[in-house]
N, C-alpha and C positions, 0 to 999 in steps of 0.2 A: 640593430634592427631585429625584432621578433620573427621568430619563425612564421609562416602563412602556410593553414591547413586548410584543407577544402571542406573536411569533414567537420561535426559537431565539437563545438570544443569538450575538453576533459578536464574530468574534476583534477585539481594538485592538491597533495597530502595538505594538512595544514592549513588552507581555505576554506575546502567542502564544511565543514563542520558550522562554520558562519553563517550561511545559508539554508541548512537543513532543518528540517522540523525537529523540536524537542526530541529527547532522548526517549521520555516515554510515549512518545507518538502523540501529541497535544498539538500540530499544526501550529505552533508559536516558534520563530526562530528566536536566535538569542537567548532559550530558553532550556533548562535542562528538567522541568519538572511540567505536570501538568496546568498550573496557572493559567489564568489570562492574560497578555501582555498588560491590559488597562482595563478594571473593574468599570463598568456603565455603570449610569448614576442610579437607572434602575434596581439596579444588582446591591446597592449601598445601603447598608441597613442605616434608619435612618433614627435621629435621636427623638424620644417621647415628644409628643404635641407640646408646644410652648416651652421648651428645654433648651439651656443653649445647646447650637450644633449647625448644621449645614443646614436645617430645614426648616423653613417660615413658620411660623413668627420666630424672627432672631433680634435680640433675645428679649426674656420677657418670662411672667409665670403664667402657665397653664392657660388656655382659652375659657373656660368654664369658669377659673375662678374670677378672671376677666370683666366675665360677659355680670356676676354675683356682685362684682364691685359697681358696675354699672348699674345695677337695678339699684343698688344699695344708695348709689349720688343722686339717679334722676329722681326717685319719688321726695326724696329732702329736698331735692331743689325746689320741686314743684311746691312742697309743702310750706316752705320759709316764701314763696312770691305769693302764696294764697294767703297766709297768717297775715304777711306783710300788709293786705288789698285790704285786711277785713280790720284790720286795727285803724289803718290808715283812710277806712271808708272810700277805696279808691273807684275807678271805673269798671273795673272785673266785678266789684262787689252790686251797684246798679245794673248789671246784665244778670246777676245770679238771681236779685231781687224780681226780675220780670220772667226769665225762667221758671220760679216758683208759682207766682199766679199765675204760670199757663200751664203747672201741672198740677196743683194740690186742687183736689178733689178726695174727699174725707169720704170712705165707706167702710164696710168690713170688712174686705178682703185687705185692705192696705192694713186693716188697725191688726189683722192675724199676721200680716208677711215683717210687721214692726215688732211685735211682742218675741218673735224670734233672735232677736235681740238684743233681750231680758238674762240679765246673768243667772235668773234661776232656770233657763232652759240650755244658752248656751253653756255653760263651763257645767254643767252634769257631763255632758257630752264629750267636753275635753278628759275629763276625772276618768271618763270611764275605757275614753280609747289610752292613755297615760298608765291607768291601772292595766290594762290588757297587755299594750306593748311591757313595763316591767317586769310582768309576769313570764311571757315568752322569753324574756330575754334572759333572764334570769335562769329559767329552765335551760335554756340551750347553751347556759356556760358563756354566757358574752360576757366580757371584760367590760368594769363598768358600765352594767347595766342599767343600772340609776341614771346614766347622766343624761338622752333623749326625753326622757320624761321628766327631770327634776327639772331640766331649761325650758322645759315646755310651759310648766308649771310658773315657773320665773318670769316667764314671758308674761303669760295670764296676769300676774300679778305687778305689772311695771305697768297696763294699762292704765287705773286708776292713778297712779305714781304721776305719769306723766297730760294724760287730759286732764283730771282737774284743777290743776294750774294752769296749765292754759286756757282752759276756760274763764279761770278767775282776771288771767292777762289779758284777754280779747275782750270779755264782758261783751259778750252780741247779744240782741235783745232777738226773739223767736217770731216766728212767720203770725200774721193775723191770724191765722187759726186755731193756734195756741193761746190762753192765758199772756199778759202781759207780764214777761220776767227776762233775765239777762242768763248768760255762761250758756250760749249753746253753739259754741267753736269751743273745739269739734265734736264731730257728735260720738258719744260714747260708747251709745245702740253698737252704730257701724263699726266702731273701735271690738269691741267686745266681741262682736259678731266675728270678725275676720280674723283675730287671733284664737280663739276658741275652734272656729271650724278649720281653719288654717293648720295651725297646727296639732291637731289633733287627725287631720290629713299626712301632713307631713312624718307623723309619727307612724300610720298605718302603712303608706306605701311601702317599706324594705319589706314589709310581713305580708306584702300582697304577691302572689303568685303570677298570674294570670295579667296580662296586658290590658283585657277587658277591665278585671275589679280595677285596676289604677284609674283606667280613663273616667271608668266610674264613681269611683271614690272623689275624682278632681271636679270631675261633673258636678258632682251633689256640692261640693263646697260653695263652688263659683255659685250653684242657685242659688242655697242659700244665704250667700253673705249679699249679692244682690237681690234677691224678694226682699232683704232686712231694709234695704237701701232703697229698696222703689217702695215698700211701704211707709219708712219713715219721710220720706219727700211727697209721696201724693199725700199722705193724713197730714202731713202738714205741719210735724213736729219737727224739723228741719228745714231747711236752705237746703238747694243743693251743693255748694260748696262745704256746709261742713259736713257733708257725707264724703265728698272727693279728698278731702283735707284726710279724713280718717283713715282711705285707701290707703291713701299715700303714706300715712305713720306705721298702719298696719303691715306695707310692705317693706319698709326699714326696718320693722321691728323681725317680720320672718325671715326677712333676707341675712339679717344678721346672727340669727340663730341656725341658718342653714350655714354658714362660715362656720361657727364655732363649732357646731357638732361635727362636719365634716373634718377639721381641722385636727382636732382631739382625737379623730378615729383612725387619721393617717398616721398622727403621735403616737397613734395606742398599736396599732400594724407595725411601722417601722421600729420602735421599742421591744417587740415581742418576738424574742429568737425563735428561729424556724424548731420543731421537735424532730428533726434528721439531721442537725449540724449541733445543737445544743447553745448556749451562751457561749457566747464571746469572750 
């Protein structure tokens, strides 16, 4: 039987030690260092957004380029069910027909917000923000400088590539208020219009400083590629479907040129040894 003390019991050589806070006074038993017994998950540094690791989304690439793939499918999608309506003269195509006659109403101001456009008004515009960004970019030493603006360029020029064959495959004949002819899916105007200010946007914002010039710069676009859009549907040179139709190629085609240029520039960053460590 053990002894029976009335008094507090006492530490014995050789156990105390079990019990006692760290060595360097860190209130952790068991422990001989400052640590914490168990890291909280707040405390856990956590892996890049969309990376594999402990933290949602697991696993998977990046939430941005995500969300890029997605604009990239839905407007094709939408684009292949409207192609499809208008070749096929289906029932989307008889609602877009009665939509028309309740909006075209032919004056000046629709025939001015149409001529905008016009490839001799839009692509100056692109040439000139193209030639601008080159120029800075070039000055400030950026690697591959060319290539924002040469894709821009590329872009510009895969519109006629790809609408007048389509045009020539649809053969849609144009709204009563037009001459009687065919090839107007999709419409070009709106085509030309939204890659030209688009990306002639797309190419100004890295060079915009200011929060304000962005929202403004995106501003201005969104007008104008819609005044192109509401003046080519009230004057009556379009359906409104093959202005929607155009949206929709236009945003496949930016979307995919925001992939590539960003894609090329993470190649061009991760390729290019830091100048405090030198080559690898």
């Amino acid at each position: 039987m053990g002894d029976i003390r009335t008094g507090p019991p006492q530490l014995r050589p050789g156990r105390a030690l079990a019990h006692m806070n760290g060595a360097s006074g860190s209130g952790s038993p068991h422990r001989s260092d400052s640590r914490s017994p168990q890291t909280p998950r707040g405390a856990r540094p956590s892996d890049p957004d969309g990376r594999l690791g402990t933290t949602p989304p697991v696993p998977g690439r990046p939430t941005s380029l995500l969300s890029l793939l997605g604009l990239l499918g839905l407007p094709a999608l939408l684009f292949a069910l409207i192609t499809w309506q208008v070749v096929a003269d289906g029932p989307l195509v008889r609602v877009d027909e009665r939509l028309s006659r309740a909006l075209v109403h032919p004056d000046h101001v629709s025939e001015l917000l149409s001529d905008l456009g016009n490839i001799q008004v839009a692509v100056p515009v692109l040439v000139a923000s193209l030639v601008y960004v080159a120029l800075r970019s070039r000055r400030s030493g950026t690697d591959r400088w060319w290539l924002p603006a040469g894709c821009a360029l590329l872009l510009m020029a895969l519109v006629p590539v790809l609408v007048v064959p389509l045009k020539e495959l649809t053969d849609r004949p144009g709204t009563p208020a037009v001459p009687p002819a065919t090839g107007y899916f999709p419409s070009g105007h709106t085509a030309t219009a939204a890659i030209a200010y688009g990306a002639a946007t797309l190419l100004l914002l890295p060079w915009l400083r200011s929060t304000f010039a962005r929202r403004l710069c995106v501003t201005v676009c969104a007008a104008l590629v819609l005044g192109v859009s509401y003046g080519l549907v009230r004057r009556g040179y379009h359906w409104p479907l093959d202005v929607v139709a155009s949206w929709c190629l236009a945003a496949v085609l930016l979307t995919g040129y925001i992939l590539f240029v960003s894609r090329s520039s993470r190649r061009r960053s991760a390729g290019t040894p830091s100048s405090s460590t030198g080559p690898s």
